[in-house]
Steps between C-alpha positions, in 0.01 A plus 500: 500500500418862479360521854798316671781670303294875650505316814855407547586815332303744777630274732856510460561891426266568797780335731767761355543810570324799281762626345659150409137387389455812226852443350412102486165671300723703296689198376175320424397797303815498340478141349150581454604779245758248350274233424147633435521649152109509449485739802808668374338525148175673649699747721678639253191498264307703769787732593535574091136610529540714815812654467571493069696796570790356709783225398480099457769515735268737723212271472674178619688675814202626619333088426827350677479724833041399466646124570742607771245664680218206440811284610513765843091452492527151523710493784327783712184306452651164645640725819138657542356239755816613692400906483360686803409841452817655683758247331282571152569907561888449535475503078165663433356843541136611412461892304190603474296271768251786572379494175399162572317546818343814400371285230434247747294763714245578262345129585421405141790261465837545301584342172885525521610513111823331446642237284847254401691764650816487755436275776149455464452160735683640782255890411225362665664231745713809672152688561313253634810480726420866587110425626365576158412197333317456206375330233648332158368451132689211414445234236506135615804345420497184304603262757306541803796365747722771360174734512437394899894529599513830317168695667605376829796707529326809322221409792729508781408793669108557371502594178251331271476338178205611175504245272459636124243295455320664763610834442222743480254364813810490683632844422114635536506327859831641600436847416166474716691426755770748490763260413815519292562380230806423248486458169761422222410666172744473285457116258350443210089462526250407204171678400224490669724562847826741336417732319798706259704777669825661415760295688872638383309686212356168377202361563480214760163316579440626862251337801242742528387348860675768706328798335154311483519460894702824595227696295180279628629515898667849522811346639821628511744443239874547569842341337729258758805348388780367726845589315864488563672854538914441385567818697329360802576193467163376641145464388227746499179469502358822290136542572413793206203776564161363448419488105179730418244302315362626143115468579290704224242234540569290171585190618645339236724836451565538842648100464697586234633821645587390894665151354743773257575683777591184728730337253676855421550520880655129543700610162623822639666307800630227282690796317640585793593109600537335220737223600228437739174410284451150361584520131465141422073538547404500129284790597418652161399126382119578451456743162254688377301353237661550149850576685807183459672299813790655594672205665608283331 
């Protein structure tokens, strides 16, 4: 049921055209921010924990306008198989792409940081549209029809998928050979993989993978995140200045240290976007021992 309500749903918006297909999404998201109070519930949780300075009336514009724009996700992704890379930069810009191929130069791969974030499908879609594909840490979803329908259009154009479950041999491989790849680090992990970092000023159980492999390869580190500019009224695909690694030659410090300053780089561009990041993740789900849940 799952698989053919996906298909018939990427079927039908992909015959419309873009603009019709994201305000079709925006309805969708609309409903879905009617009806799904447990998401709604563990927004507004999250945003109390990020943001306890600002409003309840704040906190639940910023959730509404997060489902509008995964309502506007939903229907770029179904227009993707449509997207060549001239039609694709009508509504999306790059800023910063030569900090990705002077990353890129150095031949010891890139590990592009990035996380829930703006339009994170289409992110890495658009540059394999531009010649530089790449691949994906994903996690296998739960129904392997869905899973197939949904890495063939990320696939399209030659990016490639890492299965979690294979995640350090094939982020080891890729860096040998140069590659790229993306990563999204910002949901909830459990010891021994996360370890604790400040996330919002609380701590959040963090994967620790990224650091482990950035620090063991020398590969370059840098943030990506795809995200919708109001004044521009297009996308743009910020590519930040590679990250310098803390290496003082304690590992398990050095861990600790490079996964703090990942998760306070994704945090400083949620700050920036917050009607962009997915607040219904229970991300700070995982506590430290002795600490309470804090969802309910």
């Amino acid at each position: 049921m799952e698989y053919w309500f996906l298909h018939i749903l990427t079927g039908s918006l992909r015959l419309l055209p873009r603009l019709l297909a994201r305000t079709i999404g925006s309805l969708i998201g609309r409903f879905a921010w009617l009806l799904l109070g447990g998401l709604k519930r563990t927004g507004l949780q999250n945003l109390k924990l990020a943001f306890p300075e600002s409003t309840a009336e704040e906190r639940r514009r910023i959730l509404r306008q997060m489902f509008r724009n995964l309502g506007w996700q939903l229907g770029e992704f179904c227009k993707m198989p449509d997207y060549s890379s001239a039609k694709a930069s009508k509504f999306i810009r790059y800023e910063g792409l030569n900090n990705y191929l002077e990353a890129r130069a150095k031949g010891k791969g890139v590990l592009v940081l990035t996380g829930h974030l703006g339009a994170w499908e289409l992110s890495s879609f658009y540059h394999s549209l531009r010649g530089y594909p790449m691949s994906l840490v994903i996690r296998r979803l739960d129904n392997p029809l869905v899973d197939q329908l949904v890495n063939g259009i990320r696939c399209m154009h030659g990016n490639r998928v890492v299965h979690k479950d294979d995640f350090a041999r094939g982020l080891l491989t890729a860096m040998h050979n140069g590659d790229t790849v993306g990563i999204l680090m910002d949901t909830n992990m459990t010891p021994p993989q996360g370890v604790f970092v400040p996330f919002f000023g609380v701590d959040a159980c963090t994967a620790s993978g990224l650091a482990r492999v950035a620090l063991k390869t020398h590969a370059a580190v840098l943030p990506g995140f795809l995200l919708w500019e109001h004044s521009e009224k297009r996308y743009v695909l910020h590519f930040g200045e590679e990250l310098q690694l803390i290496d003082t030659g304690d590992v398990k410090a050095d861990i600790l240290a490079n996964t703090a300053l990942f998760t306070a780089t994704i945090e400083a561009y949620i700050r920036r976007y917050p009607e962009q990041w997915l607040w219904v993740h229970r991300r700070w789900k995982t506590r430290p021992p002795g600490e309470g849940k804090l969802y309910a």
